[in-house]
Structures are given as structure tokens and as C-alpha cells.
C-alpha positions in Angstrom: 256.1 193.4 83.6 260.2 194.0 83.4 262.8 192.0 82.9 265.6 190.7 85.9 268.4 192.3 84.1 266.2 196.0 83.9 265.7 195.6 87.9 269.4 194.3 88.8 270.3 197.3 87.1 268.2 199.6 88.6 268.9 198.6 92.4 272.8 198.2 91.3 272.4 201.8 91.0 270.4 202.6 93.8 267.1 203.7 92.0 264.9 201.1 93.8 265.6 200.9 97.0 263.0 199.7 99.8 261.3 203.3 99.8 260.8 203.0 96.4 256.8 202.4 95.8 255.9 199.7 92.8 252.7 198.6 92.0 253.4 194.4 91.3 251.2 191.3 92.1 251.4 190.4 95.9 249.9 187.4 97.4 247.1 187.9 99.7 244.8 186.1 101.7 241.0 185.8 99.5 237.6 184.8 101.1 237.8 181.4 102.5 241.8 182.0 103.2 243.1 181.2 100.1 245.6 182.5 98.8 245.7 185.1 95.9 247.6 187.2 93.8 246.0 191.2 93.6 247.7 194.1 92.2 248.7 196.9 94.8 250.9 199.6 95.7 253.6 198.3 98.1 257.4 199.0 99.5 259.6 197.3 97.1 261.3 194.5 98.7 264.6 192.6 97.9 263.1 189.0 97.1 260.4 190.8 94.9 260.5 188.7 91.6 261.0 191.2 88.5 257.9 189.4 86.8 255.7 190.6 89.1 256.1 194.5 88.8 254.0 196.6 86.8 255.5 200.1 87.5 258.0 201.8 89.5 256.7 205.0 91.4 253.8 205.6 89.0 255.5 204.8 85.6 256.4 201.8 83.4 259.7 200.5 83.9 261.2 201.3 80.5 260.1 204.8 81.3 261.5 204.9 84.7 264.8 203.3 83.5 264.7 205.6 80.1 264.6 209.4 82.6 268.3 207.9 83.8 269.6 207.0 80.7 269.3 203.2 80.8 268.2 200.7 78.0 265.0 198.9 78.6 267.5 195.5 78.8 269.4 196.6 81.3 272.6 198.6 80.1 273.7 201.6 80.2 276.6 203.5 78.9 279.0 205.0 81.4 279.9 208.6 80.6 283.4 211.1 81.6 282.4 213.5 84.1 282.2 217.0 82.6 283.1 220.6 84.1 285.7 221.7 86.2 288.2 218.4 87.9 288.8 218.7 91.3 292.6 220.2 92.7 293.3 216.5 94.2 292.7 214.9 90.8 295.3 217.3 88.9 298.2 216.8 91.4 
């Protein structure tokens, strides 16, 4: 499960997008039609509640969040581009 400040983050930046594969609780239809909640691989979708998601392309979401330098709540330090600037930017 992650929290709705994690996943605003996350699409904010364009990580999960609705290519992105997550493995969450859907609602299906059981035997006799009702419905149910099962756990499946699916396209990531934006009214998909945070709760529900148990991992983002195959790992948790603190781990998926923690390979692009964010905090498991959500924030995330901006940093100065390194290297060589750009002939525009030093007129």
C-alpha cells in the first residue's frame, strides 16, 4: 500500500503514467455477479486510489520512488544541473 502524497509525486513527475503496470486491488465481477476486490496486474489509471496499490512495475513503492531519489512521503530535493551550461544560458 502507498500513500497519496508518494503517488501525486510520482505522476507530478511523470514516473506513472497510464503505461505504467501496478499490481493494486481492482473490483471484479465474483460467482453469482457480485462484486469483488482481487489483486492483479493492470494499466495504471488516473482515478486509481493510492490505497489500493501494491507495487509499481514489479517493486514496492518506496523502492520505486527510492531508484529516483524520492522520500517514501513524497518529497524530494531538487538539485543544480551539473556539467557544461548551454551558450544561450551564458549570454
Amino acid at each position: 500500500m502507498m500513500n497519496e502524497s508518494l503517488l501525486v509525486t510520482l505522476v507530478e513527475r511523470k514516473l506513472v503514467t497510464e503505461e505504467t503496470i501496478v499490481y493494486a486491488s481492482v473490483k471484479s465481477k465474483g460467482l453469482g455477479g457480485k462484486d469483488i476486490f482481487i489483486k492483479k496486474d493492470v494499466y495504471w489509471y488516473p482515478g486509481m486510489p493510492a490505497g489500493a496499490i501494491h507495487d509499481i512495475e514489479g517493486m514496492v513503492p518506496e523502492r520505486f520512488a527510492k531508484a529516483y531519489n524520492i522520500k517514501p512521503d513524497g518529497t524530494y530535493k531538487e538539485h543544480k544541473k551539473r556539467g557544461r551550461k548551454p551558450k544561450a544560458e551564458l549570454a
